[in-house]
C-alpha positions in Angstrom: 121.5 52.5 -88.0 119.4 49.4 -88.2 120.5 46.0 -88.0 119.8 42.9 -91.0 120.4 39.4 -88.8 120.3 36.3 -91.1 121.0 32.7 -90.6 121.6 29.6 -92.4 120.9 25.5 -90.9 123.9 23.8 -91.6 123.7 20.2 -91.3 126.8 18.0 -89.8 128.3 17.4 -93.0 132.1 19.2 -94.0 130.2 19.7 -97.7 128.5 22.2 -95.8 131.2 24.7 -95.5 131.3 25.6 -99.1 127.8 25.9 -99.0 128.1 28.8 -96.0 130.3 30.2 -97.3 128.3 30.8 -100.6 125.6 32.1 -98.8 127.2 34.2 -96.8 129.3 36.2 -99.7 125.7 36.3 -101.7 124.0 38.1 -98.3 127.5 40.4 -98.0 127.1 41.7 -101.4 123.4 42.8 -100.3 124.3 44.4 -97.5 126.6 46.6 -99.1 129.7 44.5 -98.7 131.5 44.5 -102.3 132.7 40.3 -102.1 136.2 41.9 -103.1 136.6 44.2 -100.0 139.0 42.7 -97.3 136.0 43.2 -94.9 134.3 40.6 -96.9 137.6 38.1 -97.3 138.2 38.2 -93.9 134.5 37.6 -92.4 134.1 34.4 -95.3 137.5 33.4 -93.7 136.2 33.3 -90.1 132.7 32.0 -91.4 134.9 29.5 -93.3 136.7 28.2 -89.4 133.5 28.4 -87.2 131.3 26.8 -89.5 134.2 24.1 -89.8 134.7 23.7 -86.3 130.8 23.3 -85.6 130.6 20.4 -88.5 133.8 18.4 -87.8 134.3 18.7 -83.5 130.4 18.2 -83.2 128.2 16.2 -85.7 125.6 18.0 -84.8 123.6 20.1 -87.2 124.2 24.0 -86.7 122.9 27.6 -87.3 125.0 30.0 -89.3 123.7 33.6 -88.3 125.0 37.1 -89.6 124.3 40.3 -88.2 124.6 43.2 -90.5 124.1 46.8 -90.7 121.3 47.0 -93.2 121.6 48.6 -96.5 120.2 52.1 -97.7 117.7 53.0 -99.7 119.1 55.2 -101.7 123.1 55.4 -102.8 123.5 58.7 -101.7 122.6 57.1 -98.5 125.0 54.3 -98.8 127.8 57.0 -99.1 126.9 58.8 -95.9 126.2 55.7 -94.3 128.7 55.1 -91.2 130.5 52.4 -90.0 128.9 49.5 -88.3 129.7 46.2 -86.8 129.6 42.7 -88.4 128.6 39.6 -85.8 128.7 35.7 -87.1 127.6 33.4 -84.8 127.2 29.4 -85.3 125.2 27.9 -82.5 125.5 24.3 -82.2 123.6 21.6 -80.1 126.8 20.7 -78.0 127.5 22.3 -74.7 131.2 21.2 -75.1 133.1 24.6 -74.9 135.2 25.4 -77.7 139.3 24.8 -76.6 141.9 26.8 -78.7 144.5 24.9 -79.5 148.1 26.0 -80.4 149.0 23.9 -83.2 153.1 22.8 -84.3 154.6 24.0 -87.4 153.5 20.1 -88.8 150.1 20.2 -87.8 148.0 20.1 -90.4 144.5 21.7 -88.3 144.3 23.0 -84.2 144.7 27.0 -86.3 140.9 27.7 -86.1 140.5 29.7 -83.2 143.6 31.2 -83.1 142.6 32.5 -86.7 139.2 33.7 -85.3 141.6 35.6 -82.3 143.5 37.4 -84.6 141.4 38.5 -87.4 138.2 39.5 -85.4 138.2 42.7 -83.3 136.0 40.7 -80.6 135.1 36.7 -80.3 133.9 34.7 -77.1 131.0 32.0 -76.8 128.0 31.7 -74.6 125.5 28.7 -73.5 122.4 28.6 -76.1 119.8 25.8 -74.9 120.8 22.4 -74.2 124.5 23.8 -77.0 126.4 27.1 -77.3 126.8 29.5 -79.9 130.7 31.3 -80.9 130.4 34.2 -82.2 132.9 36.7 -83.7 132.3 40.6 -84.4 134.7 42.6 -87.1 134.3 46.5 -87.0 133.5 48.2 -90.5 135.3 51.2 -90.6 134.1 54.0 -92.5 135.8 55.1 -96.0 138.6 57.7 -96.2 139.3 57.3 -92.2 143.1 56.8 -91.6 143.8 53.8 -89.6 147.0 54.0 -87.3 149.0 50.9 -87.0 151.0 50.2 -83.8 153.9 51.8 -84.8 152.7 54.7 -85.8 152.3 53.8 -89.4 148.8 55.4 -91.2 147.2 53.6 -93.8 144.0 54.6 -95.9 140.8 52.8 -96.2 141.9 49.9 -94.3 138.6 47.7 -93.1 140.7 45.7 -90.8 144.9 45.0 -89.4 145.8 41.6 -88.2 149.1 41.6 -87.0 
């Protein structure tokens, strides 16, 4: 399966955000990613906090990437086609490590990361130049594949569980 990567500049401005988030339904949509799936909720969700986080705990301007598994030709194709993994990453110029934070019932932000820790099947960060990019990966599964909660429950066609 081949691989579509795509990115975005975001500059250091919270206006931004929408903007991402725009862009990254419109390049979901062409990868095969119907904007009403939960797959496609929950990645805008987590573009939606990483993007935020780069714009408003840095000032620095930022790079929005998505990795996707690249669409088929034909649509018989597209219903053959497997599942396949979804990365974001936003690199930023700041080599200040991301912190998560365990907000109170009154706090009114500190959820970010622990949003990114429970709805994306992996997430970590790594030095990128002089900054560091987070990144976040959510596995596609394929259609009609039972998925098996912890307690034993099966439900059908389910692209993701957070618990």
């Amino acid at each position: 399966m081949q691989v579509l990567q795509v990115q975005l500049e975001v500059r250091p401005d919270p206006t931004e955000v929408g903007r991402a988030r725009r862009w990254a339904r419109s390049r979901l949509a062409g990868s095969g990613i119907g904007v009403d799936e939960p797959l496609a909720e929950t990645l805008i969700l987590l573009i939606s906090e990483l993007v935020t986080n780069a714009v408003v705990h840095t000032g620095c301007p930022a790079v929005l990437r998505m990795r996707l598994p690249d669409v088929p030709d034909a649509p018989e194709e597209a219903a053959e086609a497997g599942p396949g993994t979804v990365r974001v990453e936003v690199a930023d110029a700041s080599a200040r490590p991301p912190k998560q934070r365990h907000a109170g019932d009154d706090a009114t932000n500190g959820r970010g990361l622990e949003l990114v820790d429970g709805l994306a099947d992996r997430w970590g960060w790594q030095a990128e130049g002089a900054g560091k990019s987070i990144w976040c990966e959510v596995d596609r599964c394929e259609p009609g594949v039972a998925a098996v909660a912890f307690d034993g429950t099966t439900y059908e066609d389910v692209a993701y569980e957070a618990v």
